[in-house]
N, C-alpha and C positions, 0 to 999 in steps of 0.2 A: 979573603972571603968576608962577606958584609957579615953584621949581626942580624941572628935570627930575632923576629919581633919576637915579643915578648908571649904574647894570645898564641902564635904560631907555638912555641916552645912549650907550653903552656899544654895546648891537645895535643902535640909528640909525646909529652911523659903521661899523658891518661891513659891515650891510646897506648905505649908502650906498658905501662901499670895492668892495661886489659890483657895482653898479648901476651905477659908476666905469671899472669893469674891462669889463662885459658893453659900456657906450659906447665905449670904447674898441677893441673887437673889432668892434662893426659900424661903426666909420667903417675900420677897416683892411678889412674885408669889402666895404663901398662902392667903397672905393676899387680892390681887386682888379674889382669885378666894374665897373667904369668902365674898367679898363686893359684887357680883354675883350672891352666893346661899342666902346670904341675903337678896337679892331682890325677887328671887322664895320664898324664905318662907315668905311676904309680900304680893305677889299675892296669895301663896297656901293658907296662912288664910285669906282674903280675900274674897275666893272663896271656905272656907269651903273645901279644898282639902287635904289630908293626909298626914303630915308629910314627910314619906317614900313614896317611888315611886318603890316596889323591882325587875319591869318587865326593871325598868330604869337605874336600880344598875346592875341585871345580864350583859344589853349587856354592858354597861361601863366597868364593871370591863372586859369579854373578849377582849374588845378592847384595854384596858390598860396594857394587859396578854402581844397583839400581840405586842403592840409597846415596851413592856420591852422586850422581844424576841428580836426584830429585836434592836435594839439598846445595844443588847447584857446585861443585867441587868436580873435576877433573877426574873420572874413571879412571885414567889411566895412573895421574897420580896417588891415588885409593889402590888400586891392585899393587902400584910398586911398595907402599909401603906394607901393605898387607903382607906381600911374598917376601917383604924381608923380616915382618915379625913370623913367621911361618917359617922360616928358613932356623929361626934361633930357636921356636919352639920343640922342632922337627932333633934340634941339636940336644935340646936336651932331656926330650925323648931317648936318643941313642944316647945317651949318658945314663940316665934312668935304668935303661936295660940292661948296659955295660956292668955297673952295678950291683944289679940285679942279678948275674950272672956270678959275676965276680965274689960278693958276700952276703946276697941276700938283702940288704938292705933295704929297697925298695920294695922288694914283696911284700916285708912286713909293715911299711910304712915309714920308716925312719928316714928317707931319703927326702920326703916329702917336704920337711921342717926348713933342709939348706939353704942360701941364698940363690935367687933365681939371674937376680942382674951382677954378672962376672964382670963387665964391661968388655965383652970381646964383642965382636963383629962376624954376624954369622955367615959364612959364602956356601954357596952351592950350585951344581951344575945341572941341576933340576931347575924344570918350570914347573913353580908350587903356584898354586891356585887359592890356599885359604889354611889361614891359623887357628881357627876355635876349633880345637882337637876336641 
């Protein structure tokens, strides 16, 4: 393999430094909008309210169709990432409630504080539509 020029190698590591930085802003963006749904699944079990919200997923996800459209991004790939942070949100909702159930602890709020990113991988055999619970 030749050597890369120099100028070439040179906007590879900007570009990658940009690409570095833009990772970095949506794992801190994930993780705000976790500490968020974390708090709806704290009020949903609480209030004995369902996990999943799917009338709340449809218009989301449409909505998230439009704004990948118009900011030019692939709908489709905006809805698959959406239904999989939906899928982890959805999960720990039923954890939330399990809890809830279990020793009270999220009624009162104490559940709310735990860590959100387990690093598991959420599956499910639902078509989820949207995660801003």
């Amino acid at each position: 393999m030749s050597e890369i020029d120099e100028s070439v190698r040179a906007e590879l590591t900007r570009l990658r430094e940009s690409i570095d930085n833009i990772d970095a802003a949506v794992v801190h963006m994930l993780a705000e909008r976790f500490k968020c749904t974390q708090q709806v699944g704290v009020l949903k079990a609480k209030h004995q309210l369902p996990p999943a919200d799917p009338a709340r997923e449809a218009r989301q996800i449409a909505r998230l169709r439009e704004l990948a459209e118009s900011a030019k991004l692939d709908p489709a790939f905006a809805e698959k990432l959406l239904n999989f942070i939906i899928a982890e949100v959805i999960r720990h909702h039923e954890t939330i409630a399990d809890e809830t159930i279990a020793d009270g602890t999220a009624a009162d709020g104490a559940a709310a504080d735990r860590p959100v990113a387990d690093g598991t991988a959420a599956t499910t055999d639902r078509t989820i539509a949207d995660g801003a619970r």
